[in-house]
PASEBA-1860 file (N, C-alpha, C; in nm, 3 decimals):
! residues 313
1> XXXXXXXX> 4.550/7.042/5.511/4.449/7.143/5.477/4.334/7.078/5.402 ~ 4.214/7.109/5.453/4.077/7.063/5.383/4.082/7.122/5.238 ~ 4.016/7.103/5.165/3.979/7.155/5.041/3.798/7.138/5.076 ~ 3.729/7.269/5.062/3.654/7.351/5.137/3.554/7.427/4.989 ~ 3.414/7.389/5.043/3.340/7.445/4.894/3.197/7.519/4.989 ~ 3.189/7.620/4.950/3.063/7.670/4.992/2.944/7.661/4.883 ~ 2.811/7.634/4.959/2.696/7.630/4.854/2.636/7.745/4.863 ~ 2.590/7.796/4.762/2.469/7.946/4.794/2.388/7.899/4.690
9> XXXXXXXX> 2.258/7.873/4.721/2.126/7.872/4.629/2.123/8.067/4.579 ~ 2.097/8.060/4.469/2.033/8.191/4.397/1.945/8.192/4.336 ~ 1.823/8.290/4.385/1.716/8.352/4.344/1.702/8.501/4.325 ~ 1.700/8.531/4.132/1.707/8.694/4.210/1.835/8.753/4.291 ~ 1.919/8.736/4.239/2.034/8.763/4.360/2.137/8.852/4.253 ~ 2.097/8.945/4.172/2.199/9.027/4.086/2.238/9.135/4.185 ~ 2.188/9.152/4.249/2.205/9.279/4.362/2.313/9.304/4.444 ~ 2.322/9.135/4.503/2.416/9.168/4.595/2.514/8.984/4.562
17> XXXXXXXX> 2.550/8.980/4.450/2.670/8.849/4.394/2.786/8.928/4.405 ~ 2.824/9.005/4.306/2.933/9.130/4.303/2.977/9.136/4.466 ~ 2.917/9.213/4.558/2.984/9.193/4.685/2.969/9.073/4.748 ~ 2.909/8.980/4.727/2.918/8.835/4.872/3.033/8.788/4.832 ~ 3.076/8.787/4.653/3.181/8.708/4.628/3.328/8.791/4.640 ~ 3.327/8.924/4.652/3.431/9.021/4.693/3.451/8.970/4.848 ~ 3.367/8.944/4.933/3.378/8.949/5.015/3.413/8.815/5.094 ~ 3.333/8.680/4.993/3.378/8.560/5.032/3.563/8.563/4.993
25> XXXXXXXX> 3.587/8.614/4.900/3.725/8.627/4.824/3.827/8.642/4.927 ~ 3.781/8.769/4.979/3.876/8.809/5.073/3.883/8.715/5.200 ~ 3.750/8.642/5.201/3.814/8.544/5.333/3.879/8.394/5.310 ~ 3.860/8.373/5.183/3.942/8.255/5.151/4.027/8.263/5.136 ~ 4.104/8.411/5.073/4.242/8.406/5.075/4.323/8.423/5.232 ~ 4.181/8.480/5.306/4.256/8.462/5.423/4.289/8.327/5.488 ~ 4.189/8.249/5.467/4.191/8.087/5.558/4.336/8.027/5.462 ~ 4.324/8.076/5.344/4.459/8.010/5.261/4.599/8.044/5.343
33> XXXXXXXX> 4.598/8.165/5.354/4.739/8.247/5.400/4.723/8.144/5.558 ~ 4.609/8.110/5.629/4.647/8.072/5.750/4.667/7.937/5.757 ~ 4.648/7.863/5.629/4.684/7.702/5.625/4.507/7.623/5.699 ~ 4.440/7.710/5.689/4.293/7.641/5.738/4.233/7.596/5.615 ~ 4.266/7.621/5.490/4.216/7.545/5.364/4.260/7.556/5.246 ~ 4.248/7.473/5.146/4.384/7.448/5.033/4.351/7.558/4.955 ~ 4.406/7.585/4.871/4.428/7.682/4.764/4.322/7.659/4.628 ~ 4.275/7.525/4.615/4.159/7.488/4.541/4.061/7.471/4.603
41> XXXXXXXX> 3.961/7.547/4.708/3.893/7.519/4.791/3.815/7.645/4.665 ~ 3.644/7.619/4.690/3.545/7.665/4.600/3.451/7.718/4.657 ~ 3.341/7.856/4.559/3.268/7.898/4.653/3.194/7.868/4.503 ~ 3.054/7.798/4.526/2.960/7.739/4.417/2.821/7.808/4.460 ~ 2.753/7.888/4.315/2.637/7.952/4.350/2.545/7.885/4.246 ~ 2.414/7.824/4.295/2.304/7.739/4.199/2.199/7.853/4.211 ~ 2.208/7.878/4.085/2.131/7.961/4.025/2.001/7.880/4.043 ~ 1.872/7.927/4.085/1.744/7.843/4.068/1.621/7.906/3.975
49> XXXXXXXX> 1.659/7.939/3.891/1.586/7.967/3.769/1.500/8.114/3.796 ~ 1.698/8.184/3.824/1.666/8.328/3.841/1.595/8.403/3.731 ~ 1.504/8.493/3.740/1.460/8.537/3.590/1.586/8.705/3.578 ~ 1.592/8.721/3.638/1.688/8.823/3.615/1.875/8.786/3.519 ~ 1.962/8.879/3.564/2.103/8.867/3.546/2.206/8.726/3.648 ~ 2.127/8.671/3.691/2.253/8.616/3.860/2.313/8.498/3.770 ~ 2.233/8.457/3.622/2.341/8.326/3.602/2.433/8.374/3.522 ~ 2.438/8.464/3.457/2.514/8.607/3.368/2.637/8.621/3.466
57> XXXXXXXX> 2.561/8.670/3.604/2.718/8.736/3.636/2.782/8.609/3.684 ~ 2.723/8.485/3.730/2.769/8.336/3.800/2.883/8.345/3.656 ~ 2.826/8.298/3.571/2.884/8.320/3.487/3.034/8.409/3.392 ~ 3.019/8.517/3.459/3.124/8.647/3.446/3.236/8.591/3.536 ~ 3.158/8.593/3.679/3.273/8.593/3.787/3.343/8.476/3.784 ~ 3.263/8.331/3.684/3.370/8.218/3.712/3.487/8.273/3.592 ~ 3.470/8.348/3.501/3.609/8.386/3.417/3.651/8.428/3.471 ~ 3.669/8.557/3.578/3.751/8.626/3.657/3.820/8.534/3.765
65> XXXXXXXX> 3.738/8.519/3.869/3.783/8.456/3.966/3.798/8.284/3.985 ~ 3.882/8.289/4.035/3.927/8.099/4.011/3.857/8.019/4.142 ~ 3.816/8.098/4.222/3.738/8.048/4.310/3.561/7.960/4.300 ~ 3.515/8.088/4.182/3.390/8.079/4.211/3.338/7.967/4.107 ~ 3.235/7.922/4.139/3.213/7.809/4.030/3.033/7.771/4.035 ~ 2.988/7.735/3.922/2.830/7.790/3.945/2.761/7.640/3.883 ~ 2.616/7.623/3.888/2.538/7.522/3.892/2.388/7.605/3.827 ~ 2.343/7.588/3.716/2.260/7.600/3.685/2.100/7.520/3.667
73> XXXXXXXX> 2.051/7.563/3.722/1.913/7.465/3.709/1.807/7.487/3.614 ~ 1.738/7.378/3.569/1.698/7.363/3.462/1.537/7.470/3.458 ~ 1.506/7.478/3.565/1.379/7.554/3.636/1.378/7.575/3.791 ~ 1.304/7.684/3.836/1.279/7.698/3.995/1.270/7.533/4.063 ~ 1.349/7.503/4.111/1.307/7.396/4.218/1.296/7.430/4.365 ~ 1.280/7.547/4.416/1.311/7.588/4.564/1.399/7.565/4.621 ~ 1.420/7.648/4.750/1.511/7.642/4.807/1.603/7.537/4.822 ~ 1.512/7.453/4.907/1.558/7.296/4.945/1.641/7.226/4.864
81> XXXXXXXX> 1.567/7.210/4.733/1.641/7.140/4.643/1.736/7.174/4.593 ~ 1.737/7.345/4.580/1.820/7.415/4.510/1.968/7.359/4.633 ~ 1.974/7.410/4.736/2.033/7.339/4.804/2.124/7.206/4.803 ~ 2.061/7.142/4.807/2.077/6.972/4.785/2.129/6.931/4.691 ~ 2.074/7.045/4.541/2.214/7.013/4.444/2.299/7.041/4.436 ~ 2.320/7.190/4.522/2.475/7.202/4.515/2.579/7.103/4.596 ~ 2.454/7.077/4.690/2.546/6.971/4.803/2.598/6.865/4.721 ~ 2.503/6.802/4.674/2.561/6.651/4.585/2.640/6.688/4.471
89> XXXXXXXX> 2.632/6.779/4.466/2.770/6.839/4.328/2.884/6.829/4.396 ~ 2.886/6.948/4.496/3.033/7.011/4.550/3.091/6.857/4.643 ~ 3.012/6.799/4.646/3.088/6.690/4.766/3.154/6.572/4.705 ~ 3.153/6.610/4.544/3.287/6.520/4.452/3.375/6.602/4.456 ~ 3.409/6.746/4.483/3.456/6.833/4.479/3.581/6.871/4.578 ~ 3.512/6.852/4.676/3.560/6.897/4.839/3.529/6.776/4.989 ~ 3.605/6.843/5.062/3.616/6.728/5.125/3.539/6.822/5.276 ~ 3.428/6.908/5.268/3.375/6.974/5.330/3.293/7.049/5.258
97> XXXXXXXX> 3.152/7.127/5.273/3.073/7.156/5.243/3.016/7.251/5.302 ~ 3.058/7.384/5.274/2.927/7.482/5.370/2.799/7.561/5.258 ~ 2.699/7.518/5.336/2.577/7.625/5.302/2.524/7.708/5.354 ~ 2.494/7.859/5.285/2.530/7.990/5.311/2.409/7.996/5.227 ~ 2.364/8.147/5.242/2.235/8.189/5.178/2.396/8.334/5.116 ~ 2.294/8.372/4.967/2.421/8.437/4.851/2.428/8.588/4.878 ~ 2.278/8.630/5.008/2.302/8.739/5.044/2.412/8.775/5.186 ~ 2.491/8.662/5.215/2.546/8.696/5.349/2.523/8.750/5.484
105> XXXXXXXX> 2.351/8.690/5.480/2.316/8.773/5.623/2.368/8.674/5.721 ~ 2.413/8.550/5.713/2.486/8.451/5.794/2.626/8.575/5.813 ~ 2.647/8.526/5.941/2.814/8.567/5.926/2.944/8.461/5.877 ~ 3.013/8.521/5.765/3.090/8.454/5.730/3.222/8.455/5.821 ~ 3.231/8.509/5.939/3.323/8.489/6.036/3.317/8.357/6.113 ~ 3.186/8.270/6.110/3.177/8.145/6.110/3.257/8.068/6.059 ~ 3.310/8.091/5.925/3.299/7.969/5.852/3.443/7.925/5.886 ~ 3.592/7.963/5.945/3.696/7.999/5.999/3.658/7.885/6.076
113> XXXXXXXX> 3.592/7.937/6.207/3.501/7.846/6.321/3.481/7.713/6.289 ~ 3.395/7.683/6.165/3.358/7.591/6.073/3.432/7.462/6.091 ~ 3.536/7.488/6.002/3.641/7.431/5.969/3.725/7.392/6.059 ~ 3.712/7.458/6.215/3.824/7.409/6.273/3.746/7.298/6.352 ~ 3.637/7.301/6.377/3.547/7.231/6.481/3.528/7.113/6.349 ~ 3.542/7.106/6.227/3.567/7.007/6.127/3.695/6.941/6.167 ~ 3.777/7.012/6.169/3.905/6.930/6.197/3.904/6.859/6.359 ~ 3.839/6.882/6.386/3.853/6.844/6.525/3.740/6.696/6.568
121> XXXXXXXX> 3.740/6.664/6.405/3.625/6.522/6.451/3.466/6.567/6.402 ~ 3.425/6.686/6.363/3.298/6.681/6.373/3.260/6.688/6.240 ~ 3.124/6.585/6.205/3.111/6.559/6.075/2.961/6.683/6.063 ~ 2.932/6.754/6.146/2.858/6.848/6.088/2.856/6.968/6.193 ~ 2.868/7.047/6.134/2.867/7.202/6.232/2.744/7.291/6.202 ~ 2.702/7.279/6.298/2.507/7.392/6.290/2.543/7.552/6.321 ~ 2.532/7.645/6.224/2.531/7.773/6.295/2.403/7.795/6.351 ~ 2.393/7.862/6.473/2.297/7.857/6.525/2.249/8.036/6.535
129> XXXXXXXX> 2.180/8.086/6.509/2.151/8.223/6.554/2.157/8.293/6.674 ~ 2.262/8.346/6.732/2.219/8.354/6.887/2.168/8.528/6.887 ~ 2.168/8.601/6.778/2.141/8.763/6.769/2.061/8.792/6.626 ~ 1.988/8.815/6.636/1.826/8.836/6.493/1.772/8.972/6.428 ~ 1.910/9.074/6.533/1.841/9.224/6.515/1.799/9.241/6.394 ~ 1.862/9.196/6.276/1.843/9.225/6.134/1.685/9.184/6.066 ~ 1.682/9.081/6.171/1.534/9.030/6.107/1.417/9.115/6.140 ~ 1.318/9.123/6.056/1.173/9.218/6.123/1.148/9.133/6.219
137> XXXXXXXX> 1.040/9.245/6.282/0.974/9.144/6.412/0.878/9.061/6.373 ~ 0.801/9.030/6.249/0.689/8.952/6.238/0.745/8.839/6.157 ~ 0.924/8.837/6.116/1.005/8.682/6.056/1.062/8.665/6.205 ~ 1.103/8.748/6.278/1.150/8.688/6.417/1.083/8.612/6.503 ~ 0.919/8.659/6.484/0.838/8.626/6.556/0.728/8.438/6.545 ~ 0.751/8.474/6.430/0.707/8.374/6.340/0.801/8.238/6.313 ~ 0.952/8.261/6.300/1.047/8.172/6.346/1.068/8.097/6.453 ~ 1.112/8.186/6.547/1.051/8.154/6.713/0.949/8.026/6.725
145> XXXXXXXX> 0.822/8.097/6.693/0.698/8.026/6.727/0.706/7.886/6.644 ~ 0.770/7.895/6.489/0.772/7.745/6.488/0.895/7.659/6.495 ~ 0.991/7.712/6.559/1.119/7.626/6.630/1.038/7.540/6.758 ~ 0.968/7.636/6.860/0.888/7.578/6.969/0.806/7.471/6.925 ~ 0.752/7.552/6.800/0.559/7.425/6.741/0.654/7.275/6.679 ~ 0.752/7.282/6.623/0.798/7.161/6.576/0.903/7.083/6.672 ~ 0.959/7.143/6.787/0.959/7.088/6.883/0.880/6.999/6.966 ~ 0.767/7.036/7.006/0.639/7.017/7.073/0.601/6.924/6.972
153> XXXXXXXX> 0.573/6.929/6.893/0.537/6.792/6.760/0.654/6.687/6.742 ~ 0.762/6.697/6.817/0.863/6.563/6.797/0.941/6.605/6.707 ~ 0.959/6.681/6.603/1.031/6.691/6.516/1.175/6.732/6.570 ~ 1.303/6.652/6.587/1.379/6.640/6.567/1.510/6.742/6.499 ~ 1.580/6.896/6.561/1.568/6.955/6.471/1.683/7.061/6.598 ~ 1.777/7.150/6.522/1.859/7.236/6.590/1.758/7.416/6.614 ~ 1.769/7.413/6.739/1.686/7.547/6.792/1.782/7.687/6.712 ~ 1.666/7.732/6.658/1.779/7.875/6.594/1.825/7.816/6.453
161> XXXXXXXX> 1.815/7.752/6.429/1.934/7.706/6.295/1.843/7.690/6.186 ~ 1.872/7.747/6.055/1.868/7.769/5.927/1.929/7.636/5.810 ~ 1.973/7.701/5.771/2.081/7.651/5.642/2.198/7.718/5.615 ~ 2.226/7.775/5.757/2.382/7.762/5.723/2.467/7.687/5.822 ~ 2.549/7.538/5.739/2.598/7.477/5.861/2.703/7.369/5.732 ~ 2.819/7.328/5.801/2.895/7.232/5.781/2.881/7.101/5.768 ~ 2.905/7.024/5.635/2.902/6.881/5.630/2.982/6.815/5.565 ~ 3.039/6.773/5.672/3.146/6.655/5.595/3.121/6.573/5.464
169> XXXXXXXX> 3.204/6.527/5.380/3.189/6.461/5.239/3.126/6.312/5.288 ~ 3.145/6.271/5.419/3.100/6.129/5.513/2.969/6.161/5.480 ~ 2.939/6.308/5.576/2.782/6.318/5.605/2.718/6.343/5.496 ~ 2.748/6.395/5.360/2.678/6.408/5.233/2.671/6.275/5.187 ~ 2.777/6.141/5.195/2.743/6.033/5.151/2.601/5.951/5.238 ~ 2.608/6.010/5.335/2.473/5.919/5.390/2.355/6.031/5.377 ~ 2.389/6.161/5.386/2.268/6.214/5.340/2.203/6.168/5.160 ~ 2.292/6.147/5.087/2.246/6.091/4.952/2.152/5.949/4.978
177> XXXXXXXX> 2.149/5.904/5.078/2.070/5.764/5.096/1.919/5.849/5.098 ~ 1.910/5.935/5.175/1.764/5.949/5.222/1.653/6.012/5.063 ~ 1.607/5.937/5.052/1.505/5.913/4.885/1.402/6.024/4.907 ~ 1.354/6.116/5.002/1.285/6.159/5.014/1.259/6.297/4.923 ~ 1.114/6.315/4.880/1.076/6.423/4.773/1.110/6.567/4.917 ~ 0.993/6.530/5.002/0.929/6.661/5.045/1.074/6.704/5.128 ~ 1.173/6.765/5.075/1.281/6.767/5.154/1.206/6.903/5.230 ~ 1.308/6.870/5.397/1.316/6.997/5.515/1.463/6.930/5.532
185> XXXXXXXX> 1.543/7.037/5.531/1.735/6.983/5.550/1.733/7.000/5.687 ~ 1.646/7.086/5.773/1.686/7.097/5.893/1.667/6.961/5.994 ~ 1.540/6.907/5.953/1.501/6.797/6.047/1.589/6.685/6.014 ~ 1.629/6.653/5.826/1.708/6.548/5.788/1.805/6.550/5.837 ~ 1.907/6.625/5.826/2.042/6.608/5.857/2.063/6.539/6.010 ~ 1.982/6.631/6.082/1.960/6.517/6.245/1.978/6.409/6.220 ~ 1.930/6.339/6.175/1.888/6.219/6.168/2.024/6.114/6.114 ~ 2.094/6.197/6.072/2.232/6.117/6.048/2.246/6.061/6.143
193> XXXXXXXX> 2.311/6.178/6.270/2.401/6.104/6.340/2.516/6.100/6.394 ~ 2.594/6.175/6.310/2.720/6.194/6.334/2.746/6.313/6.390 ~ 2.870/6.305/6.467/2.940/6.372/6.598/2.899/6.512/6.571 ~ 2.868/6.592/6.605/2.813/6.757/6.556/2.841/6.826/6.688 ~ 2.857/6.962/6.608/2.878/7.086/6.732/2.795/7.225/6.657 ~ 2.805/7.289/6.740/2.718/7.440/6.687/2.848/7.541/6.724 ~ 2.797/7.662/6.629/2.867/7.851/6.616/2.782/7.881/6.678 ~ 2.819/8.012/6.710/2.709/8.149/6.723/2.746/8.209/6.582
201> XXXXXXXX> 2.585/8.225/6.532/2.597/8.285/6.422/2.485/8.400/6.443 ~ 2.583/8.541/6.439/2.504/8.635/6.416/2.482/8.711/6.322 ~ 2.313/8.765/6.270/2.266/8.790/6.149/2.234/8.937/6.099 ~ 2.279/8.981/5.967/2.332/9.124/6.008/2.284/9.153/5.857 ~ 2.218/9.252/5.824/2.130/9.319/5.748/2.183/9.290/5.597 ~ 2.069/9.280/5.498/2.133/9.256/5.388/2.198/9.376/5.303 ~ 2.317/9.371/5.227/2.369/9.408/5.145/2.329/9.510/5.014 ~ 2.224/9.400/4.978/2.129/9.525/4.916/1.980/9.392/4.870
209> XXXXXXXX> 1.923/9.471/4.786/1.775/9.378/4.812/1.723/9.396/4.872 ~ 1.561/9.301/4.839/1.475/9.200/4.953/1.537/9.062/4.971 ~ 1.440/8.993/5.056/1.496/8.874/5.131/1.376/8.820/5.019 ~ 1.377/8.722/4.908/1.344/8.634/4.895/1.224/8.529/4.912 ~ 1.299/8.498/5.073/1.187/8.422/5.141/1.069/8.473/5.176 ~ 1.006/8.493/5.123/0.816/8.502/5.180/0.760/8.509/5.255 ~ 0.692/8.502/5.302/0.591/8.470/5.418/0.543/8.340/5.382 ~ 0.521/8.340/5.236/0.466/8.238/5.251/0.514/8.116/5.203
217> XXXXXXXX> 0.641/8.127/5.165/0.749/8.035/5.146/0.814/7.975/5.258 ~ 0.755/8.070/5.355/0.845/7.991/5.528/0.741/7.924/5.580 ~ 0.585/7.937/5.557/0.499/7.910/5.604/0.486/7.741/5.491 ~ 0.497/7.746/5.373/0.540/7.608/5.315/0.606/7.571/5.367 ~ 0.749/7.584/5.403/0.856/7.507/5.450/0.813/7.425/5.590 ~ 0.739/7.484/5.633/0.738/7.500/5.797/0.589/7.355/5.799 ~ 0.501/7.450/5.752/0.432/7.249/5.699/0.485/7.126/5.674 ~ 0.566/7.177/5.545/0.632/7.047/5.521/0.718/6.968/5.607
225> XXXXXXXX> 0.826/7.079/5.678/0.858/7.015/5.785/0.806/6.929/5.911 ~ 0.651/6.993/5.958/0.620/6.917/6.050/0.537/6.800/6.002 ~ 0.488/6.805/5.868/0.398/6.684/5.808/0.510/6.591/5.779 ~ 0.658/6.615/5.736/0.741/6.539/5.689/0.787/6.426/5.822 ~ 0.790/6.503/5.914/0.841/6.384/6.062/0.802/6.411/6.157 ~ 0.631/6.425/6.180/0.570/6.427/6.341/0.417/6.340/6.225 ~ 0.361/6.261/6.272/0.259/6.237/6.291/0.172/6.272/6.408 ~ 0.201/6.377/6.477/0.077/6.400/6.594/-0.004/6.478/6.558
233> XXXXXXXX> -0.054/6.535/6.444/-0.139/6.606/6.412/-0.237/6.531/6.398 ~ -0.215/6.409/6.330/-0.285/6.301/6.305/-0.349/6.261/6.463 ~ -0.275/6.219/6.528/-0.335/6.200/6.617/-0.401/6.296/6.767 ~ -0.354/6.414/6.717/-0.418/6.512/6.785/-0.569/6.518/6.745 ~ -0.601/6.490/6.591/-0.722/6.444/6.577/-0.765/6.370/6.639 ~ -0.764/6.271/6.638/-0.812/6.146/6.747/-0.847/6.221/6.847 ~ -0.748/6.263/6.903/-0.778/6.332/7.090/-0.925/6.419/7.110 ~ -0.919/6.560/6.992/-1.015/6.608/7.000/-1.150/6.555/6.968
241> XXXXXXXX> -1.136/6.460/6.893/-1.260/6.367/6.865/-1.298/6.305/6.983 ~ -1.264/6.245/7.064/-1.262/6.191/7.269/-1.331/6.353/7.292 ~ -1.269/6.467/7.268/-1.311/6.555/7.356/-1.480/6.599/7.305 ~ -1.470/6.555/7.169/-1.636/6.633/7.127/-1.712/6.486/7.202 ~ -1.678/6.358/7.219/-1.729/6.288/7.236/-1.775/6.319/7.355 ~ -1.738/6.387/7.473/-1.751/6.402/7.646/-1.839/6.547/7.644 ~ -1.813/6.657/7.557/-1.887/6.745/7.498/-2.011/6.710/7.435 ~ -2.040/6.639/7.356/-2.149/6.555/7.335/-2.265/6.485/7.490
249> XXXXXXXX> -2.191/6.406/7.504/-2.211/6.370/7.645/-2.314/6.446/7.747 ~ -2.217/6.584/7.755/-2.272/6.687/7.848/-2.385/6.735/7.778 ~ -2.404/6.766/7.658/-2.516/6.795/7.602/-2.626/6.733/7.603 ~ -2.620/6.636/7.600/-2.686/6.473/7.560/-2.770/6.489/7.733 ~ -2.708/6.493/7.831/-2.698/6.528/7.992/-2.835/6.637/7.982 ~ -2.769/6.757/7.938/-2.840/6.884/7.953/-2.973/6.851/7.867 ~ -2.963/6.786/7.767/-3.131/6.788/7.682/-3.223/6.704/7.787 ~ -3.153/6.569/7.798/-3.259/6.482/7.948/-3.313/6.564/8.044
257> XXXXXXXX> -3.199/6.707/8.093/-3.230/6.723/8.244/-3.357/6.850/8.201 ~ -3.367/6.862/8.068/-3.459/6.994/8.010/-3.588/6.905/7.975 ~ -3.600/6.794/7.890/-3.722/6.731/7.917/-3.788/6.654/8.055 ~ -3.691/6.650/8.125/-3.744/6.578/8.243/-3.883/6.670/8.299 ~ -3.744/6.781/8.306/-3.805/6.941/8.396/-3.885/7.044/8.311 ~ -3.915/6.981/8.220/-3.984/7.087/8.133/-3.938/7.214/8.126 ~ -3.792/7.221/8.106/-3.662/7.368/8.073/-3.731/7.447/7.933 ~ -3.779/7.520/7.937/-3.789/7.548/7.734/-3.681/7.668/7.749
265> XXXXXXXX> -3.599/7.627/7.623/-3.500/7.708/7.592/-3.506/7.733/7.457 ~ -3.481/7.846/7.413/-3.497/7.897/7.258/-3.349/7.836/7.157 ~ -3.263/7.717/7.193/-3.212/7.660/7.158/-3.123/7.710/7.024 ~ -3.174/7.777/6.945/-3.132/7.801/6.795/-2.952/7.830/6.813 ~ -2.945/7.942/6.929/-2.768/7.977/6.924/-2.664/7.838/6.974 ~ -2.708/7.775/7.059/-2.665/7.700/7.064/-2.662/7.555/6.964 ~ -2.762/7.583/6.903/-2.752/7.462/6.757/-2.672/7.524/6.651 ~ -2.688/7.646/6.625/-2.577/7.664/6.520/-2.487/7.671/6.586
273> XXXXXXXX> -2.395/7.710/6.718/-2.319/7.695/6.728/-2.228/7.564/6.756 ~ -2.300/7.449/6.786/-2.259/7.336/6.736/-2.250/7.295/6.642 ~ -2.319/7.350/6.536/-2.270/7.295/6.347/-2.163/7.343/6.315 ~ -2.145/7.489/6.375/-2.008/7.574/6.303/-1.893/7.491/6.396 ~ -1.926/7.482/6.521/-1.752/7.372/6.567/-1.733/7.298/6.528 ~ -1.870/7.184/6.518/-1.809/7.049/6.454/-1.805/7.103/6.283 ~ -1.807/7.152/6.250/-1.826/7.141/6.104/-1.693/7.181/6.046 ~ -1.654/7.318/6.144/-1.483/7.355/6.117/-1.391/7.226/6.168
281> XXXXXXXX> -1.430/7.155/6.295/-1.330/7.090/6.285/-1.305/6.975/6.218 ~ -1.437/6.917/6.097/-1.434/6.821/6.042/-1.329/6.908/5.928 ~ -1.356/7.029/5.857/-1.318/7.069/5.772/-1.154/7.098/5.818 ~ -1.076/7.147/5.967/-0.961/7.086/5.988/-0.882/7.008/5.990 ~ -1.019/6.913/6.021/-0.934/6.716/6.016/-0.917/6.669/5.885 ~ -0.975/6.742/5.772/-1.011/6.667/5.670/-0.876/6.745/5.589 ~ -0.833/6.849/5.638/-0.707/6.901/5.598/-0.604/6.869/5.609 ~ -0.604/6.809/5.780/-0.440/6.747/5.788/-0.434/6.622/5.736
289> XXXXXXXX> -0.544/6.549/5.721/-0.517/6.409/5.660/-0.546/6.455/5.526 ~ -0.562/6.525/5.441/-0.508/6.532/5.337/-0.391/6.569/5.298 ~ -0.342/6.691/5.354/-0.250/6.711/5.350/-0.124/6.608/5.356 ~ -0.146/6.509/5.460/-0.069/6.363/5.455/-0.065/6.323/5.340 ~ -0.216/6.273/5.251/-0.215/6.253/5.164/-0.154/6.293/5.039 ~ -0.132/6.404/5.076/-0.055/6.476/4.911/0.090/6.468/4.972 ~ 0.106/6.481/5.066/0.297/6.439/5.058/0.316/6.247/5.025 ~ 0.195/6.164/5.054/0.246/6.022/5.016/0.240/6.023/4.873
297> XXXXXXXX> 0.156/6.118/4.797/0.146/6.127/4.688/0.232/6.151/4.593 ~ 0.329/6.260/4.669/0.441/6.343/4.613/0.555/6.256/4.621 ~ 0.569/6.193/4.709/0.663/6.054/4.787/0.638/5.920/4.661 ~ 0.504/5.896/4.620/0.569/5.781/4.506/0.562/5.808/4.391 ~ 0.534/5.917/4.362/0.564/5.946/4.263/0.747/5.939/4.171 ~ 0.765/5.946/4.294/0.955/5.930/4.258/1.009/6.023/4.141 ~ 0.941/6.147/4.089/0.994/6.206/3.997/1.116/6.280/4.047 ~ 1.230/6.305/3.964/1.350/6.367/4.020/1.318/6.490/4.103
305> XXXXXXXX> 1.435/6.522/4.218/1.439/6.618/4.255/1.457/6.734/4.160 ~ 1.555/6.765/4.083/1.601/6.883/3.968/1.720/6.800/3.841 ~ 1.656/6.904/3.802/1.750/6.876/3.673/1.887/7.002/3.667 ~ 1.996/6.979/3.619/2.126/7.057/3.618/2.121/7.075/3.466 ~ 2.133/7.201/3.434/2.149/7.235/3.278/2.252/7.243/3.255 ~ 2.367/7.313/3.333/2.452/7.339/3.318/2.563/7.408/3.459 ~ 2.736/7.309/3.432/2.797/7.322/3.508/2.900/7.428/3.509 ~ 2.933/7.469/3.618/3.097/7.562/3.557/3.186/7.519/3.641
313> X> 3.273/7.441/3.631/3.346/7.385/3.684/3.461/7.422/3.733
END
């Protein structure tokens, strides 16, 4: 039997802790009764510098329950990181690793699944979304569109899949190699390597609450991800620069064939409207290569990912 630790980042999450952990409860004692995981197997929630009650009750429920066990952070570090510490905590811990979001819109009927496709050789298991009813249409829609856009940019990366997925204590030791600030877990973990399989994981309305994530917290993530491992933006610049160059060209064409022929044209719409294209797209280009710029920035800086205030062990 594995000995088995789940991660849940918490933000704001007094709402619905009381039931995820009633409810994780009841399925660990089930995987226990079925010999799918030891009896010291852990469900760990990192508080990320909730301003509410969630490190209070983290707190409460590790006196009650012998399962639950919590990670406090020293300030908001986001998702990602929030993440990443529970990972590098729980994986002295356990000899498997799942991460779960603390509202349970993942299905925890996965995690059963999990574990057995663990035992069976695989050092990481991707739940994958195959049903979204729960989500609005403008996070469904918006997801979608950048699973495709970071595809199409090279990025390296499981279609449908989140942060909830299985990793071996192997795959956390080589994920600890990668030094990188601007973490995206979805594109990293690829990059391991090791033997992997996917769930169907279907996603089913929250408990109680809002969701957290933003608009414009997915719309960060979703940058960072594609600035973190595609350089073709960069060079999509280049391209369109060839294209104003042949655009140029034709213009360059059309002014000769108007003085030759004595054309008079009242010119003005078409001159501003060449300042406003080239001018937006200098002011585009000058974005994504900055934008580069502030992640190399963020990159040597080498300041820690987070600080841990406090453990419950």
């Amino acid at each position: 039997m594995i000995r088995l630790a789940t991660v849940s980042p918490c933000y704001n999450e007094e709402e619905v802790l009381y039931h995820s952990v009633e409810q994780l409860t009841a399925l660990f004692e089930r995987m226990i009764a079925e010999g799918l995981i030891s009896c010291d197997s852990m469900m760990v929630f990192v508080n990320d510098g909730s301003r509410d009650r969630t490190w209070e009750i983290i707190r409460e429920l590790h006196g009650k329950n012998k399962f639950v066990r919590g990670i406090n952070m020293s300030r908001n570090v986001g998702h990602q990181n929030a993440i990443m510490a529970g990972m590098m905590t729980a994986r002295e811990w356990a000899d498997a690793v799942i991460t779960l979001d603390a509202d349970l819109q993942d299905d925890i009927e996965c995690i059963p699944k999990m574990v057995k496709a663990f035992e069976d050789g695989n050092d990481v298991v991707y739940g994958v979304k195959v049903q979204r009813q729960a989500d609005g249409f403008m996070k469904k829609m918006t997801a979608q569109t950048f699973y495709k856009l970071q595809s199409s940019m090279g990025v390296e990366s499981v279609y449908n899949h989140a942060d909830f997925r299985l990793m071996s204590r192997r795959a956390l030791d080589m994920l600890a190699t990668y030094k990188e600030h601007n973490l995206y877990l979805r594109g990293l973990i690829p990059l391991i390597g090791l033997r992997h399989t996917t769930v169907d994981d279907v996603i089913s309305e929250r408990y109680a609450g809002k969701s957290k994530y933003t608009l414009h917290k997915m719309m960060r993530l979703a940058l960072n991800g594609i600035t973190a491992f595609s350089v073709r933006p960069l060079f999509a610049i280049y391209n369109i620069g060839i294209l104003f160059l042949v655009v140029a060209f034709c213009i360059g064409c059309y002014v000769a064939y108007s003085l030759l022929f004595s054309t008079v044209e009242p010119g003005w719409a078409s001159l501003m409207l060449s300042i406003w294209i080239v001018g937006g797209f200098i002011l585009i280009s000058m974005g994504i290569v900055g934008t580069y710029i502030g992640q190399i920035y963020t990159e040597v800086k080498r300041r820690p990912l987070y600080h841990i205030q406090e453990i419950l062990a």
